[in-house]
LOMISE-321022 format. One record per residue (C-alpha): x, z, y. Coordinates in steps of 0.5 Angstrom, whole numbers. Layout:
<rs>
     u     w     v
     X     Z     Y
...
</rs>
This chain:
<rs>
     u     w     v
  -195  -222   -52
  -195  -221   -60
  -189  -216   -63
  -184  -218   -68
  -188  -216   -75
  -182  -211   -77
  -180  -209   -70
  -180  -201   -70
  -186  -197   -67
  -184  -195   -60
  -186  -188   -59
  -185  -183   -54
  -185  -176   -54
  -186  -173   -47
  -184  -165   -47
  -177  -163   -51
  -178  -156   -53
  -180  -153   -59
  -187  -157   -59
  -184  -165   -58
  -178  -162   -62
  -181  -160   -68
  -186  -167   -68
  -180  -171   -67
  -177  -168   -74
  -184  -169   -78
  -183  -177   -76
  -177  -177   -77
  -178  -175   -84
  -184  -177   -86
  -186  -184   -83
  -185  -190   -88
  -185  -195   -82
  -179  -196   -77
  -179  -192   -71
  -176  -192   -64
  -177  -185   -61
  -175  -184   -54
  -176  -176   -53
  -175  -174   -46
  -173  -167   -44
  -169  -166   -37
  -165  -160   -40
  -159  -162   -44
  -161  -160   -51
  -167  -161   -54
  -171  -156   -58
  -170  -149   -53
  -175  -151   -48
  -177  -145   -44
  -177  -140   -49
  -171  -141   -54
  -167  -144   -48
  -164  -135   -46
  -157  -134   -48
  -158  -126   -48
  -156  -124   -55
  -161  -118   -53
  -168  -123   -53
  -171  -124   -60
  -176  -127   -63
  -183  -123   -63
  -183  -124   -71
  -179  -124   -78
  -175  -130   -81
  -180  -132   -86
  -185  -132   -81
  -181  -139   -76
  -180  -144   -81
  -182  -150   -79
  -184  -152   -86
  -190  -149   -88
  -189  -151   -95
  -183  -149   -95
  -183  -142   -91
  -176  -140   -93
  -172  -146   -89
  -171  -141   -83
  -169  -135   -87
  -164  -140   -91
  -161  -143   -85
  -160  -136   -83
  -156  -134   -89
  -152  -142   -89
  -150  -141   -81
  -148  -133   -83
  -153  -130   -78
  -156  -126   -84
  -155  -124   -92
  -159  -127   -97
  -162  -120   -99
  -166  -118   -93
  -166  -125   -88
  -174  -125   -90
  -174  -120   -85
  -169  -121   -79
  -171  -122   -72
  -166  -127   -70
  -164  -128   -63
  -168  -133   -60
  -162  -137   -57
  -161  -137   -65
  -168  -141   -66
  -166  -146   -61
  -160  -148   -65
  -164  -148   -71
  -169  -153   -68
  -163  -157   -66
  -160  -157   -73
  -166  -158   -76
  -167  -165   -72
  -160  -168   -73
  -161  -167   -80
  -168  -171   -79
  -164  -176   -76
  -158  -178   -81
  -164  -178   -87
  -167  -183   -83
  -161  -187   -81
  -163  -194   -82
  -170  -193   -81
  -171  -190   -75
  -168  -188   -68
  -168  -182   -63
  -166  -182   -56
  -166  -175   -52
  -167  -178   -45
  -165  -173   -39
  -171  -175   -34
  -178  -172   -32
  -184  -176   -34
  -188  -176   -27
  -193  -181   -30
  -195  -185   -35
  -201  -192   -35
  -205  -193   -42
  -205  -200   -44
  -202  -205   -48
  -197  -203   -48
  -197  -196   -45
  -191  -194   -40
  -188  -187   -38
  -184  -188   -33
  -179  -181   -31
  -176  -179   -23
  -171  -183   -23
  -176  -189   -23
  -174  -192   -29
  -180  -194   -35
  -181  -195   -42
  -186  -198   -46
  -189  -195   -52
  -194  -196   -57
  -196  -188   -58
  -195  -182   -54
  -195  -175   -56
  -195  -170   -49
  -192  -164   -51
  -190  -161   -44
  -190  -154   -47
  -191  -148   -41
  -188  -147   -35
  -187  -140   -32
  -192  -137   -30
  -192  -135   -22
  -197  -129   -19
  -200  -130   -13
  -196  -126   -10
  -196  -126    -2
  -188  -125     0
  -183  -126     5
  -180  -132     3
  -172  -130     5
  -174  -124    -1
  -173  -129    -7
  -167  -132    -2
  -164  -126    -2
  -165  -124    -9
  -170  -119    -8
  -175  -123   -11
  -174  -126   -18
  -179  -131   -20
  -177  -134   -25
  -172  -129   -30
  -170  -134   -34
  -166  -137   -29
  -158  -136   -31
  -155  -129   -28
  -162  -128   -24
  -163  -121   -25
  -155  -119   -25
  -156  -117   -16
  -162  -112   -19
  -157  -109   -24
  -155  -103   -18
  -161  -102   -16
  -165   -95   -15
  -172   -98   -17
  -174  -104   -20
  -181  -106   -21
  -184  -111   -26
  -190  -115   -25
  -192  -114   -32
  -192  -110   -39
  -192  -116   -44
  -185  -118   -48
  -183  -122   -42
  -182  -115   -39
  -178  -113   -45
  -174  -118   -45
  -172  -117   -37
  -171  -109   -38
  -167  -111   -45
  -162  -115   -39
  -163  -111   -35
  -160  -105   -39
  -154  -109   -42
  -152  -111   -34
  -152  -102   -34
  -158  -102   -29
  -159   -94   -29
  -165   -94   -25
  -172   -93   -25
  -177   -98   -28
  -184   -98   -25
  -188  -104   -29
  -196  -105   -27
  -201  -109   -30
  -209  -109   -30
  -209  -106   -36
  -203  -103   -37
  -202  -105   -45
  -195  -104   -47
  -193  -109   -53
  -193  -105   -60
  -188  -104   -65
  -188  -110   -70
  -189  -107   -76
  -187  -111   -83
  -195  -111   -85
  -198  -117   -89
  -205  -119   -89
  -210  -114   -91
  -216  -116   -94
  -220  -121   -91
  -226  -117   -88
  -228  -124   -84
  -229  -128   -90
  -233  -122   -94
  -238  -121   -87
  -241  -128   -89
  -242  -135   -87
  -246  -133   -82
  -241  -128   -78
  -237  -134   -78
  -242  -139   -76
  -243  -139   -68
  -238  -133   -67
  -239  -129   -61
  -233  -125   -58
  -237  -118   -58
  -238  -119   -65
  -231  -121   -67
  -228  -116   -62
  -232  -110   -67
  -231  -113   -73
  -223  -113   -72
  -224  -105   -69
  -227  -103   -75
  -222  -105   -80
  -217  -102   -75
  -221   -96   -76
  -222   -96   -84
  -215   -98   -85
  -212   -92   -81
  -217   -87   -84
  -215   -90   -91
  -207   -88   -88
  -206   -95   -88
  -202  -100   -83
  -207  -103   -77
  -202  -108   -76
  -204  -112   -83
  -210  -114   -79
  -207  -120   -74
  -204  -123   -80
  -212  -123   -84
  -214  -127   -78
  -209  -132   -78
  -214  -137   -82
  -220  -135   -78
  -217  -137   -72
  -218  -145   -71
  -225  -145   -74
  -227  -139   -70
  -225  -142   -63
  -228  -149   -66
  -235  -146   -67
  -236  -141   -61
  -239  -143   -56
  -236  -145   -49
  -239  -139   -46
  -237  -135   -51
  -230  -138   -51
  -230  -136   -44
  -232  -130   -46
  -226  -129   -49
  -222  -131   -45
  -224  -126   -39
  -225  -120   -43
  -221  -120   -49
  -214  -124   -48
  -211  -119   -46
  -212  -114   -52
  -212  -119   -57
  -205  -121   -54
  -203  -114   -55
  -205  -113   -62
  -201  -120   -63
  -194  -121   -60
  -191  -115   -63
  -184  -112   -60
  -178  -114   -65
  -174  -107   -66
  -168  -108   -63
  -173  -109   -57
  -178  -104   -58
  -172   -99   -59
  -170  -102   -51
  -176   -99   -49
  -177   -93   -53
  -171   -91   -51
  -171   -92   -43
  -178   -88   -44
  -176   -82   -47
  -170   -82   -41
  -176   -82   -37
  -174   -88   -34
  -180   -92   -33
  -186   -92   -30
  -193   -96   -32
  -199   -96   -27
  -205  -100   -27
  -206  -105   -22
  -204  -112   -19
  -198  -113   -15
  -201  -118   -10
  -197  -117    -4
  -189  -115    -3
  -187  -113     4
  -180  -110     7
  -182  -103     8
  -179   -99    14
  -172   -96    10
  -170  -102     8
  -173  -103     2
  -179  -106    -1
  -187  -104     0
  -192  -106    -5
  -199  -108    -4
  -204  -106   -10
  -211  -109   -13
  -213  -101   -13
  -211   -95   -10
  -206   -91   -14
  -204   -84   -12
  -197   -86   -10
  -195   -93   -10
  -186   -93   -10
  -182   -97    -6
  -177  -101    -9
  -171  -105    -9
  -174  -112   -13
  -178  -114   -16
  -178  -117   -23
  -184  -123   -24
  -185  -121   -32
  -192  -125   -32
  -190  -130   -38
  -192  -137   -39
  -197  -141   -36
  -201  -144   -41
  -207  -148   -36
  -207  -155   -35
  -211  -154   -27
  -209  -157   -20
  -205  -152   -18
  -200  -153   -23
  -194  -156   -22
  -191  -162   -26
  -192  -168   -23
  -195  -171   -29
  -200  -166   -30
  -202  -167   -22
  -202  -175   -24
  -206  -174   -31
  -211  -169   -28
  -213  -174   -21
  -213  -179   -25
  -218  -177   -31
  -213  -178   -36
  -214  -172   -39
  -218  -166   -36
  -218  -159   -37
  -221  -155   -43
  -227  -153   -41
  -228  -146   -43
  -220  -146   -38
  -215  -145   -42
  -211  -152   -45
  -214  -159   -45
  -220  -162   -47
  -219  -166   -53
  -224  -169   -59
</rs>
């Protein structure tokens, strides 16, 4: 069956947070063809998703203003939007850390404008369902949890992260009981832990930040025990720019089949040189910005996976920076001497004999504390793997549609 020649193409975006959101504004604005848009996001606003969806005023964006504005060409747009909606004053908004909830609303606002410039042109309609499946024809078809389907001439998968949950055997009756919080994102999770003693937090990343920022806003006035493999504590962001660019300067070569140990030193020396010359090692991640695509295009899966295993973790702590008003959070429980970092895994929580709870290490420490809760902090889930949750993601994986990236991290792609 032939379309109508100008019937709008039917597009369906799978995934409303800031991937799905942001891909549905740049058609909107830039298509000069008719357009049909579905975007289908269970939640009730679009463009939160999991990381912009927090209410607390005390969770912000990692990050200055003009480093979000979903226009490169135009780096100033969320700056400006701060300034119009009296979140900012024109003179310093460059710089604000803005709330995240803020964000949010600025993805939002930033589509309904989308939407009315493109008033008689195309058409957007925000779906509350789940896609759990989808087949490949002519023409496709998405079909959500509610059981019903809608064809499509493309579609975009933009389903985003899901939290991330350790493999962490306990009692189920802990998480009923709210002594184990698995996902602190959920409304009013952490408010049973606010008169806790002891606490424990499974991870030392921004997600941990933000929980103790909650956490300290409801008055919690205990200790704080935080573990993860390496211990690494997120830096202060500094307002550093880029230094020089110290990989383009090694040569073509250097670039040319990267490996991580290689990249790994060269970043360490220039930390070192900046710092010997009084200057900020934080000029560094912002050097590499550009370098990043072309170097994990050209290593190879070896070394990707090399990289992933080994410096990950180092490399997102060089990276996502604390916000200040979050850093000064942690700085001052700190200096209270309110938390307790240890280097190791939680893999096991049980009730211990006082009431309270025991926890089973991945390494001997001297002492291991019981606590009150625990706090799951480990982040986003990024793999696209069998264990993952989503009914879509299981249906694509078995069905070859897709297939995980193979270095492990993402999804195969051309």
């Amino acid at each position: 069956m032939t379309r109508p020649r100008y019937s709008p193409r039917r597009i369906a975006i799978v995934g409303g947070g800031m991937a799905g959101t942001l891909t549905a504004i740049r058609l909107l604005r830039d298509s000069s063809v008719p357009l049909a848009i579905h975007l289908f996001e269970p939640r009730a606003e679009v463009g939160r998703g999991l990381a912009y969806s927090t209410p607390d005023p005390a969770h912000y964006l990692n990050g200055p203003a003009l480093n979000f504005s979903l226009f490169p060409e135009t780096l100033e747009d969320f700056s400006h939007w701060l300034v119009g909606h009296g979140h900012a004053h024109a003179a310093t908004a460059d710089d604000t850390f803005a709330p995240r909830s803020v964000y949010g609303d600025y993805l939002r606002d930033t589509l309904a404008r989308a939407l009315s410039a493109a008033a008689g042109r195309a058409t957007l309609e925000h779906v509350r369902t789940e896609i759990t499946d989808l087949t490949i024809g002519v023409p496709h078809r998405v079909r959500g949890a509610d059981g019903r389907g809608w064809d499509a001439d493309h579609i975009v998968l933009a389903t985003g992260v899901q939290p991330a949950r350790p493999a962490l055997a306990q009692d189920p009756a802990l998480e009923a009981d709210g002594r184990y919080v698995p996902d602190p994102w959920q409304p009013d999770a952490l408010a049973a832990l606010a008169g806790a003693r002891d606490i424990a937090l499974a991870g030392t990343s921004l997600t941990m930040l933000d929980v103790v920022a909650t956490l300290e806003r409801l008055g919690f006035s205990g200790t704080y025990h935080a573990f993860s493999r390496r211990a690494l504590l997120p830096w202060l962001r500094h307002g550093a720019g880029p230094c020089d660019d110290f990989l383009a300067a090694a040569g073509p070569a250097a670039l040319a089949a990267p490996t991580a140990r290689d990249v790994v030193r060269r970043v360490r020396a220039q930390c070192r040189a900046l710092t010997a010359q009084g200057l900020d090692w934080q000029s560094v991640p912002p050097a590499l910005r550009a370098h990043i695509g072309p170097l994990w295009a050209a290593a190879s899966v070896p070394e990707r996976q090399r990289f992933l295993r080994h410096a990950r973790p180092f490399w997102d702590n060089l990276l996502h920076r604390a916000a200040p008003p979050t850093h000064a959070v942690l700085a001052a429980v700190r200096a209270q001497g309110r938390l307790r970092v240890h280097a190791a895994r939680v893999t096991r929580l049980d009730r211990s004999g006082d009431g309270r709870l025991a926890l089973r290490l991945s390494r001997e420490l001297p002492a291991v504390p019981t606590v009150d809760g625990l706090v799951n902090c480990t982040g986003a889930e990024y793999g696209w793997h069998a264990g993952n949750e989503r009914p879509l993601v299981r249906s694509l994986l078995a069905r070859g549609l897709v297939r995980p990236a193979a270095a492990g991290s993402g999804v195969d792609g051309d």
